[in-house]
Every structure is written in structure tokens, then in C-alpha cells.
C-alpha positions as CSV (number, residue, x, y, z in Angstrom):
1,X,-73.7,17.3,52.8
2,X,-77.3,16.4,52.9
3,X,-78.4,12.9,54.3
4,X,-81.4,11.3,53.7
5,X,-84.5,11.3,54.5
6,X,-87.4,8.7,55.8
7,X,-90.1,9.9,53.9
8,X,-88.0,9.7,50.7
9,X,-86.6,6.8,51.0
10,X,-89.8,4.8,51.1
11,X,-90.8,6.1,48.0
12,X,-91.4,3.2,45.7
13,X,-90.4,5.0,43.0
14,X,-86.6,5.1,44.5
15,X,-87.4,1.0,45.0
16,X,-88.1,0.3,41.6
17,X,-85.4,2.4,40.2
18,X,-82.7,0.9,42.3
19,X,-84.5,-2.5,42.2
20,X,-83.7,-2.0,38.0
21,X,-80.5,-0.6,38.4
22,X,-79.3,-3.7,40.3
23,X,-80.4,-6.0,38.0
24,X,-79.8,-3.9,34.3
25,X,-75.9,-3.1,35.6
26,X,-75.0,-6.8,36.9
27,X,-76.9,-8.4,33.6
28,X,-74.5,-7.0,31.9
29,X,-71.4,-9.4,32.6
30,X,-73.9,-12.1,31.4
31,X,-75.1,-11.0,28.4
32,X,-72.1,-12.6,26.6
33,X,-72.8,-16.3,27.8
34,X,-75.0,-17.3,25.2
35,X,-73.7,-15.0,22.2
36,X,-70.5,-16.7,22.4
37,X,-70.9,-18.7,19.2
38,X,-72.3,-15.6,17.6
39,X,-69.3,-13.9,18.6
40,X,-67.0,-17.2,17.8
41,X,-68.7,-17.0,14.4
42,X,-68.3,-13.2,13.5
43,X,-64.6,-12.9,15.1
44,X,-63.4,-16.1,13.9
45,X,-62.4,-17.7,17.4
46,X,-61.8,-20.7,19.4
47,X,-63.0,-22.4,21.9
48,X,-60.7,-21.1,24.1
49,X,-61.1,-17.4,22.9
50,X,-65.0,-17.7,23.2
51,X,-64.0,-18.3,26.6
52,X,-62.0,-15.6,27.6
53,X,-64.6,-13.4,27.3
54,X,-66.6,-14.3,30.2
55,X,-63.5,-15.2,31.9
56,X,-62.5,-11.4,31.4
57,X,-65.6,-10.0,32.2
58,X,-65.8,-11.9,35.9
59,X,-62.1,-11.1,36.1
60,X,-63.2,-7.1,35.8
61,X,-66.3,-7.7,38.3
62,X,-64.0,-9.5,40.9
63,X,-61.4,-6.4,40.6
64,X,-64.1,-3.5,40.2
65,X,-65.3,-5.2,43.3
66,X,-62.3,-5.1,45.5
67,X,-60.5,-1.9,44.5
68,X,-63.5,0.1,43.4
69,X,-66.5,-0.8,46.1
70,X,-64.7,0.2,49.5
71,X,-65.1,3.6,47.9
72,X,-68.6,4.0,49.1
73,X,-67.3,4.4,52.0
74,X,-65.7,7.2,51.3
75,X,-67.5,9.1,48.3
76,X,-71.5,10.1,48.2
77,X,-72.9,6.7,46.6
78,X,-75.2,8.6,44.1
79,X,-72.1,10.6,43.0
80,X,-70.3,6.9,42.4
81,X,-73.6,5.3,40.5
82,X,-74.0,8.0,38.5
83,X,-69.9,7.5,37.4
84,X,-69.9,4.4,36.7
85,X,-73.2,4.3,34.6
86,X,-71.5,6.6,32.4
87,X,-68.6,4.1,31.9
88,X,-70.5,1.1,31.8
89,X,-73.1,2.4,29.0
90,X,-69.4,3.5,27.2
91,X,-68.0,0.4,27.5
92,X,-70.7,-1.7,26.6
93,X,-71.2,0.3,23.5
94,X,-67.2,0.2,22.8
95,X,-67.9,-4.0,23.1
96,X,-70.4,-3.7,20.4
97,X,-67.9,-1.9,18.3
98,X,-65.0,-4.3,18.8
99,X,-63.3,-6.2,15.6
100,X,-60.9,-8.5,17.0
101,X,-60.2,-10.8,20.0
102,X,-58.1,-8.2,22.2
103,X,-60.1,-5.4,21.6
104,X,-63.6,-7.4,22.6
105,X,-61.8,-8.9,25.9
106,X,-60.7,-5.2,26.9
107,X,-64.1,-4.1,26.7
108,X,-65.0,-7.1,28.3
109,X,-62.5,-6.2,31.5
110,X,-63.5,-2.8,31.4
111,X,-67.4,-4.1,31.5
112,X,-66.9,-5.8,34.7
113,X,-65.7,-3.3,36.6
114,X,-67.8,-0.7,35.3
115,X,-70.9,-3.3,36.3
116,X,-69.9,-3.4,39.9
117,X,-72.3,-0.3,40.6
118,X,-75.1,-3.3,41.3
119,X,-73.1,-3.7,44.7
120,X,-72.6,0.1,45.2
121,X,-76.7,0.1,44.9
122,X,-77.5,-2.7,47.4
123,X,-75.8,-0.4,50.3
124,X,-77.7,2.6,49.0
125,X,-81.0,0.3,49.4
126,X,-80.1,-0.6,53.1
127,X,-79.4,2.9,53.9
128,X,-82.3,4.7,52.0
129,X,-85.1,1.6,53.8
130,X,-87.2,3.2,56.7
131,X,-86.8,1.8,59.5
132,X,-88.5,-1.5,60.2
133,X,-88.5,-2.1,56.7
134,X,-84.7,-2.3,55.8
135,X,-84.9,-6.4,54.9
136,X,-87.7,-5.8,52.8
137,X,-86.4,-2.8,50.5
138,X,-83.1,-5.0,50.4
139,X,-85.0,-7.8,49.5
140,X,-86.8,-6.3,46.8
141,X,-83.8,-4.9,44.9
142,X,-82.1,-8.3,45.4
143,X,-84.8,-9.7,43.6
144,X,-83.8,-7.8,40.7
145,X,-80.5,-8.3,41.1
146,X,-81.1,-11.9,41.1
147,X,-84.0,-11.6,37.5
148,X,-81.0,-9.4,36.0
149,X,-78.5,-12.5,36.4
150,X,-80.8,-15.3,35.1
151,X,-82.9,-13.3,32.8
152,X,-80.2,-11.2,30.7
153,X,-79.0,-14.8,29.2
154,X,-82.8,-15.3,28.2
155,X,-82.8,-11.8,26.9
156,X,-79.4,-11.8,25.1
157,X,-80.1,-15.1,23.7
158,X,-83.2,-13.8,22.0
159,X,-82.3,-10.1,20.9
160,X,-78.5,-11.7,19.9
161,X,-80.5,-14.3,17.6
162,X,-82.6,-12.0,16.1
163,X,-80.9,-8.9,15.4
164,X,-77.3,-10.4,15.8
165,X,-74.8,-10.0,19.3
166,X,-73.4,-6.2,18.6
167,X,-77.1,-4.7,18.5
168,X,-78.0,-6.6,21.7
169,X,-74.5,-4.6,23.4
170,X,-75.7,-1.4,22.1
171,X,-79.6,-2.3,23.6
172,X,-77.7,-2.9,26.9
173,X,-75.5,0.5,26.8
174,X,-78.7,2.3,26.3
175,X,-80.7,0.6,29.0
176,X,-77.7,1.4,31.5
177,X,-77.9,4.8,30.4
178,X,-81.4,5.2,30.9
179,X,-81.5,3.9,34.9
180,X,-78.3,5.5,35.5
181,X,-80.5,9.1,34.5
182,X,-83.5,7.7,36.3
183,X,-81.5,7.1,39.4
184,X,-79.6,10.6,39.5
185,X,-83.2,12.0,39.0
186,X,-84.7,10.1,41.9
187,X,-81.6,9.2,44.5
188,X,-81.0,11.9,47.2
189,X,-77.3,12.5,48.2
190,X,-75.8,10.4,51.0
191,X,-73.7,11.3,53.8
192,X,-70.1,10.1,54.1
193,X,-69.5,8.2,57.2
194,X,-66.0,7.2,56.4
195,X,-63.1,9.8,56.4
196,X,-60.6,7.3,56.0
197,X,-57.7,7.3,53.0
198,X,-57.7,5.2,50.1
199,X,-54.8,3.2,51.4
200,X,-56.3,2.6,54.8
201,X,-59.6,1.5,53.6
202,X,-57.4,-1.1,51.5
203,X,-55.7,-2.0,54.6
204,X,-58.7,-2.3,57.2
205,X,-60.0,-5.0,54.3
206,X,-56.8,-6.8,54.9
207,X,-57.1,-7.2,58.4
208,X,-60.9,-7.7,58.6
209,X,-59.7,-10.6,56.0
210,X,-57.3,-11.6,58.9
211,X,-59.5,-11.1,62.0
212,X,-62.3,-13.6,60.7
213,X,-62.0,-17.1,59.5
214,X,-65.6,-17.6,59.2
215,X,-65.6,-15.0,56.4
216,X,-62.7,-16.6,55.0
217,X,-64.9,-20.2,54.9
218,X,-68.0,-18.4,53.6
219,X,-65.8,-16.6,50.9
220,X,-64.3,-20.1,49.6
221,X,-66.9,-21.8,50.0
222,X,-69.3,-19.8,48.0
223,X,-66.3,-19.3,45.8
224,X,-66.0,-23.2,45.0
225,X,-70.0,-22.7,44.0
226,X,-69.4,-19.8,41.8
227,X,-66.8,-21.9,39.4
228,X,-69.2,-24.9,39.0
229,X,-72.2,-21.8,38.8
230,X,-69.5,-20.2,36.0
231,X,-68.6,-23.3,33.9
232,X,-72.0,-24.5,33.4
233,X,-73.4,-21.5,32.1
234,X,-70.2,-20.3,30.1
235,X,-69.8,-23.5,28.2
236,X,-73.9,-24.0,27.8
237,X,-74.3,-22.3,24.9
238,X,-71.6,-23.8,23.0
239,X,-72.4,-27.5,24.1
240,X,-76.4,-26.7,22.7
241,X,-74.9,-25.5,19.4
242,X,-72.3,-28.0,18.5
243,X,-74.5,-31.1,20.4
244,X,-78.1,-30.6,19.1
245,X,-77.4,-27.4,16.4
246,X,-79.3,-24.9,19.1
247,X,-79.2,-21.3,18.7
248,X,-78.4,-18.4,21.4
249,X,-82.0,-18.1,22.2
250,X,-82.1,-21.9,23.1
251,X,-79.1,-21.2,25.4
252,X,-80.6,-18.1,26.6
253,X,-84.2,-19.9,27.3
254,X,-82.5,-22.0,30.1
255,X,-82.2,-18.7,31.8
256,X,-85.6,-19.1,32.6
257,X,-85.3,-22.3,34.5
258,X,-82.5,-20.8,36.7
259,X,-84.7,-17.5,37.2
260,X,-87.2,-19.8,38.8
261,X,-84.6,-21.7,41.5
262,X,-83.1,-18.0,41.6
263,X,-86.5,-16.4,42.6
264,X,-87.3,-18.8,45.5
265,X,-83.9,-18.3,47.1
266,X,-84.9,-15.3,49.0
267,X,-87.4,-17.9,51.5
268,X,-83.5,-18.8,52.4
269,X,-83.5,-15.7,54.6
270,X,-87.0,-17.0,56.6
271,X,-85.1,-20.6,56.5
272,X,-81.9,-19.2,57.9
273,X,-83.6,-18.0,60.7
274,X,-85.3,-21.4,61.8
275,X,-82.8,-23.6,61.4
276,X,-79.3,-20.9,61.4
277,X,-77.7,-19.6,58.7
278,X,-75.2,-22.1,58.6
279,X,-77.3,-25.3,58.3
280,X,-78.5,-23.3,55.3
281,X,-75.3,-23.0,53.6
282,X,-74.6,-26.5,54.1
283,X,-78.5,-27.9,52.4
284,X,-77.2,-25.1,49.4
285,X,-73.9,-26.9,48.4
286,X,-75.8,-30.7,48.6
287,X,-78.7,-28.8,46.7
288,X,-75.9,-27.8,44.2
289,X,-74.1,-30.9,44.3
290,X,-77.0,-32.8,43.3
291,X,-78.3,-30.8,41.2
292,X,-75.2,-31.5,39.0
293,X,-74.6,-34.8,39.5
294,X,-78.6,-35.3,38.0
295,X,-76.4,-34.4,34.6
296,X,-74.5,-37.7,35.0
297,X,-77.5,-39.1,33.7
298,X,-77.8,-37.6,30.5
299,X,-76.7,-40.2,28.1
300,X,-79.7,-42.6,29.2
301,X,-82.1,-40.0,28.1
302,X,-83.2,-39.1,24.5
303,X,-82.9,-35.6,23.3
304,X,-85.9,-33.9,24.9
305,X,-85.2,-36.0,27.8
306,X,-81.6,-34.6,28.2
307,X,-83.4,-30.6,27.9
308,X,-85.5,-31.4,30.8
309,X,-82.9,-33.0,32.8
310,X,-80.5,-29.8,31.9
311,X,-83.4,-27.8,32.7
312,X,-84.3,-29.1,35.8
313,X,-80.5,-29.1,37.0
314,X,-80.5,-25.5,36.7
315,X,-83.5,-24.7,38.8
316,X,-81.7,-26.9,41.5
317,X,-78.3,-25.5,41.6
318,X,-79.3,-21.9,40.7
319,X,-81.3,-22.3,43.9
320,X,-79.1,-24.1,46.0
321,X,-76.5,-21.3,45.0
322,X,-78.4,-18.5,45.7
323,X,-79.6,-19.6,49.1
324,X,-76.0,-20.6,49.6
325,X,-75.2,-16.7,49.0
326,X,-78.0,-15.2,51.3
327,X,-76.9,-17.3,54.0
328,X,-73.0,-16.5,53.7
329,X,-73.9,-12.7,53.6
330,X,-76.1,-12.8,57.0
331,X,-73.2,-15.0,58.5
332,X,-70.3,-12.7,57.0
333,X,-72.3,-8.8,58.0
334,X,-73.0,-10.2,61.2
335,X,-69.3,-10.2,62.1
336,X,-68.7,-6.8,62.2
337,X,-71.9,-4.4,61.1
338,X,-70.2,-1.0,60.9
339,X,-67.6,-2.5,58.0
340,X,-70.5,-4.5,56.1
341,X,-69.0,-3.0,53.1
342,X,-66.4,-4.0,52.7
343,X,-67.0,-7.5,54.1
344,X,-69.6,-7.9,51.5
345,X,-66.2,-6.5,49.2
346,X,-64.2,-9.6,50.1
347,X,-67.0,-11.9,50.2
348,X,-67.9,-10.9,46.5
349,X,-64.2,-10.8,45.2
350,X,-63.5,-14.3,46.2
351,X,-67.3,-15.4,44.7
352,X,-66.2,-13.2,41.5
353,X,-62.4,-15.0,41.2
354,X,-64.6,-18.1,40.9
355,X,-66.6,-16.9,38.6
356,X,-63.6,-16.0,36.4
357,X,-61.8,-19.5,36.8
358,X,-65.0,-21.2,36.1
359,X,-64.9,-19.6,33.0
360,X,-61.6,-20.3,32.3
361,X,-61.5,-24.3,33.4
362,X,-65.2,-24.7,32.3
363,X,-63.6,-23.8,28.4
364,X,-60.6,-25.5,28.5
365,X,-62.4,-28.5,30.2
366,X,-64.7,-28.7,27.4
367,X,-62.2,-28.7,24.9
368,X,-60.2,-31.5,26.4
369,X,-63.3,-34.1,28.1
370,X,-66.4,-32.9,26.2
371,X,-69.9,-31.7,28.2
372,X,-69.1,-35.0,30.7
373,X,-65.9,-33.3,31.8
374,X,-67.8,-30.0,32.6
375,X,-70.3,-31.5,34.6
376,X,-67.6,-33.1,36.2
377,X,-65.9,-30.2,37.1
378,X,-68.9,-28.3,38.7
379,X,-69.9,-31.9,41.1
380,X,-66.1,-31.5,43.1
381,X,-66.6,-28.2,43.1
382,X,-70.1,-28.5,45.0
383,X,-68.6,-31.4,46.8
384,X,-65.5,-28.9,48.2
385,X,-68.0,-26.3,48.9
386,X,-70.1,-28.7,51.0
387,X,-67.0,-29.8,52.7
388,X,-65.8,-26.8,54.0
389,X,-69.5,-26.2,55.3
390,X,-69.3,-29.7,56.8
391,X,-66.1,-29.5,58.6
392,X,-66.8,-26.0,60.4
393,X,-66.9,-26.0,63.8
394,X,-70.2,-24.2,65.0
395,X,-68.1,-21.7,66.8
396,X,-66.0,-20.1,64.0
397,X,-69.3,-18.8,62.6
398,X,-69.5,-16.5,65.6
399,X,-66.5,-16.3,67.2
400,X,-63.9,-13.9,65.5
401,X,-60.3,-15.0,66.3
402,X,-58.8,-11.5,68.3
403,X,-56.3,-9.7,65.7
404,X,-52.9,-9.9,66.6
């Protein structure tokens, strides 16, 4: 099999295209955040079903993630990106089609998984960089990664308003298959370094999970994040609507605010450097923290008052989240380089459950305490998260317990 080259891979062409391919496959679990009254509306569904779809979508994404990513390890990367394209432009297009509750949260499963080819294309960055230059190139399709999170609630929000929530599914399944093309066009093939079976890859992620307790902090702790990340912005769009009669591309507009907090997160990396990647993770989960605390003070504001105050939240814990997450991964690849696949597999399967449950509680919290309850909700959660970064010792961060 052929392995890359240098010259090649410092072609910003291959950049841009995996820098689009990042952020176009992972948008496309967010998409349905601020459609869900749209989708309420033309389905007929509750609360609680609007809910669900996010939940299953995160659900997918956290499964895809740990059954489907150690693969790269085993299989030619452009052979897997190019696979799961083609399944997630299908899927996407089947959840455009779908007439009832089951059917739209089966395409919303299958969505999930199929949009885990974002974290099969990060790898393929690292390993396609020159040398010198790998934090850059990763860095740069991070940062679409990153636009593709924020922005597709902006983009969905305003395409879902105007030309209603199936036509903005079917825009996504055709922009999937168009960088999925683009990258089988432009992405050399990439050598296996991994000969190991199915079931022992599986198995080597259990005892890496094991051997290394600070990957188990990291993991929760980012994973606390992720639900009070996932609640807010699953239950946003709904609140807007029944609260102040907002539209999706209301909802959607606040994407904007967390794109900002989201953009600045990558200085986290120069940061983590100066002061250690753990103090970083511990300024992240106060940054979240009080970022949604702020929220408390809503009812003392008038109505543009209470936008701001939402918007300005967002920028904070959006960027207190993020930094949170660049500083877990250089703590959690740092443990053991030559398996920094599948530690970023576990690490983003616990961050992904959270996403999921955040979902899930941020629904049924609404439903039961109102908008108060959610912001609620998301504050312990930061305040867990900042606990567990707290109460490390500084020598589980680097020191890996010896397996038994």
C-alpha cells in the first residue's frame, strides 16, 4: 500500500478540503437544534419527542465513535471517509424524508454515527502535516471543525425558516456528498500501521481505559461540560419560541455568538503551554460555570436585555468548553502517543454520552422547571466538572497507574 507523501500533504488544497470535511460532517448532528419546533410542528410532537432527536443523534455520535473510530487503525482512512460520506449524505437525505417520530429518530441514530468521519479526518490531518507543521495543519481543520459546530445552528436556523426543516436535510446530504468526492479526489491512500483484530483493538481500549486515570478524569470531566453544553443548546430553540414567539433563525443566530467564544479557543493551546494544560482545564470549567450562572440573572432584565445576557453566556461557555477540550486532548494523547486514537475514541465517547443525556435531562428539565431549571442543570454540571479538575492531584495527569 502506498503512504504518503510530504510534498502532498502540504498542499493547501488537501487543508481546505479536510478543513470542510471536518466541519460539513460534524454540523450535521447539530443541524436539528434549532428545527426542533419546525419539526414539533410538522410531526405533531412533544416536548419530550422534540427532544429525542438530538438525544438520538449524540447517542449515534457517541457509539459511531467508540465502535467505529478504532477502525482507522486498521483500514486505509480515505477508504473509511469515503464510506461513511456515502452513508451519511443517505441518511441525512432518508431524515428529510421521514413521516413519523420513529422513523425521524432512526435516521437521526444512523446520522450520528455516520457523522463520526469528522474524527476519522482529524488523524488523517496529523498524519498528512509535514513535519514541523503538524499543530498547525491540525489546528486549521479544528477550526473548522469547531465553525461546523457553532455555525450549522446559524445555518439550519435560517435555510429551516425559509425554505422549511426537510429542504435544509436534503442541502446537508448534498453538501456531505460533495466534500466526501472532493476528498476521495484529493486524499492519497494511507498506510495501515495496525494489524490488530477487531476484537483486540476493542480490548486494548479497555485496558488503556484501565491503565490511566487521568484519562478517565479528563473524560468525565469534559463529559459533565458536554451535558450542560447539550441542554442549553437543545432546549434554546424551544424556550425562544414559546418565551418571546422567535423563529429557528432566531435560535440559529446565537450560533454566532458561540462561533466567536468557539474561535478563540484554539489560543488555549499557546495558554496550555505557559501555565500547563491542566490549569487550563480548570479556568475552562469556572469560565463555563460562570458563564451559566450570568443566566440566573435574567428575570431582572427586559427582553433585549435577557438576548444579550443569553448571548453573551454563550460566547463564555462555548469558550470555556472548547479550551476545556483542547486542553484534555494534549493531557489525554500525551499518555500514550502510539494509541492516540483510540484515546481520543474514549475521550470523545464519554464527551458524546454527555452530549446525549444533556439532551435528554435538558428536555425533560424543561418540561418540569421551565428555562430556570435548565440553566440550573448546566451550573452543577460546570461546578462537577470544575471539581473533578480541582481535586486532581498534579501527579495523576502524568503518571499512569502500571496495569495489572
Amino acid at each position: 500500500m502506498n503512504t504518503t507523501t510530504a510534498p502532498h500533504a502540504a498542499s493547501r488544497w488537501v487543508i481546505l478540503m479536510l478543513a470542510l470535511g471536518a466541519g460539513f460532517s460534524v454540523a450535521s448532528i447539530y443541524y436539528a437544534q434549532p428545527l426542533l419546533p419546525l419539526m414539533g410542528s410538522d410531526l405533531h410532537l412533544s416536548i419530550e419527542g422534540m427532544g429525542l432527536v438530538p438525544t438520538l443523534t449524540q447517542a449515534g455520535y457517541a457509539l459511531g465513535i467508540l465502535f467505529l473510530l478504532p477502525l482507522g487503525d486498521r483500514h486505509d482512512r480515505r477508504t473509511l471517509i469515503l464510506i461513511k460520506s456515502v452513508a451519511l449524505a443517505l441518511f441525512l437525505l432518508g431524515c428529510s424524508l421521514a413521516g413519523q417520530l420513529h422513523s425521524l429518530l432512526l435516521a437521526s441514530l444512523l446520522i450520528g454515527m455516520a457523522a463520526t468521519m469528522a474524527q476519522d479526518i482529524v488523524p488523517a490531518a496529523a498524519i498528512l502535516a509535514p513535519e514541523g507543521k503538524q499543530g498547525k495543519t491540525v489546528g486549521t481543520v479544528m477550526t473548522g471543525l469547531l465553525l461546523g459546530i457553532l455555525l450549522s445552528r446559524t445555518v439550519s436556523g435560517v435555510a429551516g425558516e425559509a425554505f422549511g426543516w426537510r429542504v435544509m436535510y436534503q442541502l446537508a446530504a448534498a453538501s456531505i456528498a460533495f466534500v466526501g468526492v472532493a476528498m476521495w479526489a484529493v486524499l492519497p491512500r494511507f498506510a495501515i500501521h495496525s494489524t490488530l483484530s477487531y476484537p483486540a483493538l476493542m480490548r486494548s481500549m479497555e485496558h488503556l481505559w484501565r491503565r490511566y486515570p487521568a484519562l478517565r478524569r479528563a473524560a468525565l470531566a469534559q463529559g459533565f461540560l458536554s451535558i450542560a453544553f447539550s441542554a442549553f443548546w437543545s432546549t434554546l430553540a424551544v424556550m425562544l419560541y414559546e418565551h418571546y414567539h422567535f423563529g429557528s433563525a432566531v435560535a440559529g443566530g446565537f450560533g454566532i455568538a458561540g462561533a466567536a467564544g468557539a474561535l478563540a479557543a484554539p489560543l488555549a493551546g499557546g495558554l496550555a503551554d505557559k501555565l500547563g494544560a491542566r490549569k487550563v482545564t480548570q479556568l475552562g470549567a469556572m469560565l463555563v460555570t460562570a458563564a451559566f450562572a450570568l443566566m440566573f440573572l435574567m428575570p431582572i432584565f427586559g427582553l433585549h436585555g435577557q438576548l444579550i445576557l443569553i448571548a453573551v453566556s454563550a460566547v463564555g461557555f462555548d469558550l470555556g468548553l472548547q479550551s476545556s477540550l483542547v486542553a484534555h486532548q494534549n493531557l489525554v494523547y500525551s499518555l500514550e502517543p502510539q494509541a492516540r486514537g483510540r484515546l481520543n475514541a474514549l475521550l470523545f465517547t464519554v464527551v458524546f454520552i454527555g452530549m446525549a443525556m444533556g439532551s435528554a435531562l435538558g428536555s425533560n428539565i424543561y418540561t418540569l422547571a421551565g428555562w430556570s431549571g435548565v440553566v440550573a442543570l448546566a451550573t452543577v454540571c460546570g461546578v462537577i466538572a470544575l471539581a473533578i479538575r480541582l481535586t486532581e492531584s498534579t501527579h495523576i495527569t502524568s503518571a499512569p497507574v502500571k496495569a495489572a
